[in-house]
C-alpha positions in Angstrom: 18.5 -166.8 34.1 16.5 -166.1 31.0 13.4 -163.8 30.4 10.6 -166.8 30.9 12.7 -168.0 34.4 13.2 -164.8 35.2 9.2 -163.6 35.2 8.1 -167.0 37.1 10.4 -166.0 39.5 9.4 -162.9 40.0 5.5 -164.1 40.2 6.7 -166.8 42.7 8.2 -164.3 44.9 5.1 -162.3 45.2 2.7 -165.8 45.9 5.4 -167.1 48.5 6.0 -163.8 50.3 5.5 -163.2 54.2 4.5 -160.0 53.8 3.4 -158.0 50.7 6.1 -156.2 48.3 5.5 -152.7 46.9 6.7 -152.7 43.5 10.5 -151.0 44.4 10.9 -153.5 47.8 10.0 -156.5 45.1 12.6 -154.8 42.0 15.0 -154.1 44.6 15.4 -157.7 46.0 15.1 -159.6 43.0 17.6 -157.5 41.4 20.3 -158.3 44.2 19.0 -161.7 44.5 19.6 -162.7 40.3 22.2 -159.8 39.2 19.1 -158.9 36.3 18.9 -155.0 35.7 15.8 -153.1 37.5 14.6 -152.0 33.6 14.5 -155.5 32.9 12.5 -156.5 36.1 10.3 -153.5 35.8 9.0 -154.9 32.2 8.2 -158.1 33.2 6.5 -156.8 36.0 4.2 -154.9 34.3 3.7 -157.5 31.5 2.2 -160.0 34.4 0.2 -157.3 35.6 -1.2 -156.5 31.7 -2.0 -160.5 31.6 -4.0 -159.9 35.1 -1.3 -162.5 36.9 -0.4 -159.9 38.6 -2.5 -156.8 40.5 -1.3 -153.4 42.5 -3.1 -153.0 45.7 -2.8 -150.2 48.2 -2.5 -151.8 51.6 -2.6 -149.7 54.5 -1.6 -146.7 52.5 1.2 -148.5 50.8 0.8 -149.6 47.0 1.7 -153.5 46.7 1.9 -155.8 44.3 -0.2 -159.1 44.5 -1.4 -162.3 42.7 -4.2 -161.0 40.3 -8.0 -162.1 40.8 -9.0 -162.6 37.1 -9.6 -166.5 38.1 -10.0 -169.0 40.8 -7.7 -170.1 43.3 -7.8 -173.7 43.9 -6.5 -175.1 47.6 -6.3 -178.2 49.1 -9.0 -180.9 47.8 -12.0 -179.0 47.6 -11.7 -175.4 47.7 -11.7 -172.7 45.7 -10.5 -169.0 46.2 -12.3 -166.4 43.9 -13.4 -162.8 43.3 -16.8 -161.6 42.8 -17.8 -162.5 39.5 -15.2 -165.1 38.2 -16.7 -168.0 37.6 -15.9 -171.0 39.4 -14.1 -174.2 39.2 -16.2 -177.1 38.5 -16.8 -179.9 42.0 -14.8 -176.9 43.7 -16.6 -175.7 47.1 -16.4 -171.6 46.1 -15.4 -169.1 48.6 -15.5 -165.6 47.3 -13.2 -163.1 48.4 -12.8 -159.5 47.8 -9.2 -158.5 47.2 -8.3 -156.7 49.9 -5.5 -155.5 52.4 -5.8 -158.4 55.0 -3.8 -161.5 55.3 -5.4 -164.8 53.9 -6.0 -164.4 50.4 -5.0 -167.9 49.7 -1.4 -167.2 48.3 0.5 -167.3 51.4 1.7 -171.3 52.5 0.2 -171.2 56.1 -3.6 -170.1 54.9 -2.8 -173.0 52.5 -2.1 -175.2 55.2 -4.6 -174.2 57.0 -7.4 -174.9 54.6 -6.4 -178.6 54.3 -6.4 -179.0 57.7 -10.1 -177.6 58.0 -11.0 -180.2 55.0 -9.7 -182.9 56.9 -10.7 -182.1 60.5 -14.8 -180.2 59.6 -17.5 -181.4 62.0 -21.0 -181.2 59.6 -23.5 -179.1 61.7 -20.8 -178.0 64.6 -19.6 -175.0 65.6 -16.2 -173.3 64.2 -14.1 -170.6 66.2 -11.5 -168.4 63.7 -8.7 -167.4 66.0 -7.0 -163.8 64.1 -9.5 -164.2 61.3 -7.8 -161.5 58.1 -10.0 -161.6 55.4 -12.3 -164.5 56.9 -11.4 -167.1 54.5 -11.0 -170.0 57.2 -14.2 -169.4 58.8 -16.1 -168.9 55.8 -14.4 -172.4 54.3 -15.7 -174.0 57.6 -18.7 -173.3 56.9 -19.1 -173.8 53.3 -17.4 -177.3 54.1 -20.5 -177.8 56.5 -20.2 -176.5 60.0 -22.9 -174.6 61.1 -22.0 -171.8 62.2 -18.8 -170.0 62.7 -17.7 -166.8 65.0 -14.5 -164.9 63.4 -12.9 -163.0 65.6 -9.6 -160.5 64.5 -8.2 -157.2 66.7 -7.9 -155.2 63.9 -10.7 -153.2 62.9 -9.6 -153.3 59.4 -9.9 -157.4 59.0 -13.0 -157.0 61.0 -14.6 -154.6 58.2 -12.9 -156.6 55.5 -14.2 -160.2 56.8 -17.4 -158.7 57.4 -17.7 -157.4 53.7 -16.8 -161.0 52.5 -19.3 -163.1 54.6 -21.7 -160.7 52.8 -20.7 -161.6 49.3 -20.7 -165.1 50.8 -24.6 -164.9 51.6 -23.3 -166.5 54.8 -24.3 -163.3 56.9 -26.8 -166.5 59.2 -23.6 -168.8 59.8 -21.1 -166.5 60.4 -20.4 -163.8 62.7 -16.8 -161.4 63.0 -16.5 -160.0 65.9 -13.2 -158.4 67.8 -13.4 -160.4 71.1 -14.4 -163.9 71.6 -15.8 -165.3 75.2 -13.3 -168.0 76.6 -16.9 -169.5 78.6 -17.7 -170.8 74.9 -16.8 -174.4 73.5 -16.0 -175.1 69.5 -16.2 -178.1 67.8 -13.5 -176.5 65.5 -11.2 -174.3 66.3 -8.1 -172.2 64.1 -5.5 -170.2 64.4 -3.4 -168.8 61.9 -0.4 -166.7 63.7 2.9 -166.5 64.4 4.3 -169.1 67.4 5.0 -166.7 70.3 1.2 -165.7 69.8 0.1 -169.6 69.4 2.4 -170.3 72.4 0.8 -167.4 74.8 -2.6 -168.8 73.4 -2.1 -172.8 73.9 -4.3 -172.8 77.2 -6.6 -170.6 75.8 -7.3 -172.3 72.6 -6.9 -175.9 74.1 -10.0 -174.5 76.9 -12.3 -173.5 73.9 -12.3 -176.5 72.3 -15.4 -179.2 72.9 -14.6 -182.5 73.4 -13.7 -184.9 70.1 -12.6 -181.0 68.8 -10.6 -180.2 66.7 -7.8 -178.1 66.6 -5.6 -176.1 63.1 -2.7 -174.3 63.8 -0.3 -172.3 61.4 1.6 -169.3 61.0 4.8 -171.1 62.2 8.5 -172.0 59.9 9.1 -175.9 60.1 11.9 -175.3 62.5 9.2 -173.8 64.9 6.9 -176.7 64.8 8.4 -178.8 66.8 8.4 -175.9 70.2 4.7 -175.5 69.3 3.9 -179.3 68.7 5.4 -180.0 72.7 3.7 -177.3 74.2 0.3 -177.9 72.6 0.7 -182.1 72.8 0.6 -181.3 76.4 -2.5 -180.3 76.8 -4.5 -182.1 73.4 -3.6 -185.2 71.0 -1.3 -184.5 68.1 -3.1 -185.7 64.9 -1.5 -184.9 61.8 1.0 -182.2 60.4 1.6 -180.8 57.1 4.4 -178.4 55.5 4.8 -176.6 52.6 7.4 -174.2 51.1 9.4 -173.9 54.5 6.0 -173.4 56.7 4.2 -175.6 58.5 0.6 -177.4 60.2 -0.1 -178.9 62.9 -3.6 -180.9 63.9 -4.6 -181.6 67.7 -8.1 -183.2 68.7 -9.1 -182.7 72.3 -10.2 -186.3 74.0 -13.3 -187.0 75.9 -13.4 -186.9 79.8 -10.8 -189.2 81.0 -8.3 -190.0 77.9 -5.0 -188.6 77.9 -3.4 -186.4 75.7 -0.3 -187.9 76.2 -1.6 -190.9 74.3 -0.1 -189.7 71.0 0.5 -190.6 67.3 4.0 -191.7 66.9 6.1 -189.0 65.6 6.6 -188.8 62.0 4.2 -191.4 61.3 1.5 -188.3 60.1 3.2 -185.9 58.0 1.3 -184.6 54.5 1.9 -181.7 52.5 -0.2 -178.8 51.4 -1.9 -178.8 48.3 -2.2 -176.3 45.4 -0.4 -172.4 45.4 
C-alpha cells in the first residue's frame, strides 16, 4: 500500500471508528492491520494533523485523535456539522458544534444515520425528545429542521455540560432544553435514540409510550446483523417505515398509528431500504 493509500486509510479509520483512538491504539492497529512500520504511520499522522484533517483531543483524560474542525461537515440532504467560526456551506441548515469529548460529532455512521432519518421523519412546529443525547447534535438538527422545541436528555453529566454548551453557541437556548431525566407522562411528536441494541431493546416500551400519535420514531446505534432483533421487537408495538445502513451500521424508522390502526399493518420487508448520506 503506497504513501497516499496508506494516509486515507489511516484518516478513514479514525472517521469510521466506534470508539475514539489515542494516537499508539490507532499506530498500533494499523501497523498489524497493513504490515507498514510505526515511523512511517507516525509521519503521516502528523502530516494530516499539520493540514488540520486531523486534531488531538483529550477525552476523558485520554489524548485521542479525531477528524479536524477547520471546515464543515456535510450529512444527509440538508445538514451541516461545523465549529464556531467556520463558515458554512451554502443551502446547508448549520449546526455548530464544539469539538468535544461526547459521542455525535458527525463522523461516526449511526449519528449519520440518524440525521437522515430526522430529515425525513421532522414534524414543523412539534415536539422532539433526544433519547442519550452526547453532544446534542440530533436535537439541535430537529430543531433547526423546524420542530419547535426539543428536550435532550443524557445520564452523563459530561454530555449534559457539553450539549448544554452547544445549544448556547446555537442561540437555541428557547427550543431546547438537556436535562438528565425525562418524564415518561410526556408525548413527542419526534422521538431518537442513538444506542447500542440491548439499551434500545430494554427501552422499546418506553420509547414506543412517549411517542404522540402520527410520531415518529429514529433509532440507531445497532450493526446491520442487529437490525433485524430490534426491527421485531419494535414492529410490535409501532409501524416499520423505512431503514437505512451505512458502513456495517444501521437505521430503522417507526411511526406510531392513531387510535385504532395496527402496527402490525407493516411495510413489506425490503421494500424501504436507503442508505446514509455524506462521512
Amino acid at each position: 500500500m503506497d504513501e497516499k493509500s496508506l494516509s486515507e486509510t489511516l484518516m478513514q479509520w479514525v472517521l469510521d471508528a466506534e470508539h475514539a483512538w489515542t494516537p499508539a491504539e490507532l499506530l498500533r492497529e494499523m501497523g498489524l492491520a497493513t504490515g507498514a512500520s510505526r515511523r512511517l504511520l507516525q509521519g503521516l499522522l502528523t502530516s494530516l494533523v499539520e493540514k488540520g484533517e486531523l486534531t488531538y483531543l483529550v477525552r476523558h483524560g485520554r489524548t485521542c485523535v479525531q477528524r479536524g474542525w477547520q471546515k464543515p461537515l456535510a450529512l444527509g440532504k440538508k445538514t451541516q456539522l461545523l465549529a464556531p467560526g467556520v463558515s458554512p456551506l451554502p443551502d446547508r441548515v448549520p449546526v455548530i458544534l464544539l469539538p468535544g469529548a461526547s459521542f455525535g460529532s458527525g463522523d461516526h455512521p449511526t449519528t449519520r444515520l440518524c440525521i437522515e432519518g430526522i430529515e425525513s421523519m421532522v414534524k414543523p412546529g412539534g415536539r422532539m425528545l433526544d433519547v442519550g443525547t452526547g453532544t446534542g447534535v440530533l436535537a439541535l438538527t430537529a430543531v433547526r429542521h423546524g420542530m419547535a422545541e426539543a428536550l435532550a436528555v443524557d445520564n452523563d453529566p459530561l454530555a449534559v455540560h457539553e450539549a448544554k454548551e452547544n445549544v448556547r453557541l446555537n442561540g437555541l437556548d428557547h427550543a431546547v432544553r438537556v436535562e438528565a431525566l425525562w418524564s415518561p407522562e410526556n408525548q413527542w411528536d419526534l422521538v431518537a435514540a442513538n444506542l447500542r441494541p440491548p439499551t434500545l431493546m430494554e427501552l422499546a416500551e418506553v420509547l414506543a409510550e412517549a411517542l404522540a400519535p402520527g410520531g415518529g420514531l429514529v433509532l440507531s446505534g445497532m450493526r446491520e446483523g442487529e437490525m433485524g432483533l430490534v426491527a421485531r421487537t419494535y414492529g410490535a408495538l409501532l409501524r416499520e417505515r423505512g431503514a437505512g445502513k451505512e458502513k456495517g451500521w444501521g437505521s430503522l424508522l417507526f411511526t406510531k398509528e392513531p387510535q385504532g390502526s395496527s402496527p402490525s399493518e407493516q411495510t413489506p420487508p425490503g421494500s424501504h431500504h436507503s442508505n446514509a448520506g455524506e462521512a
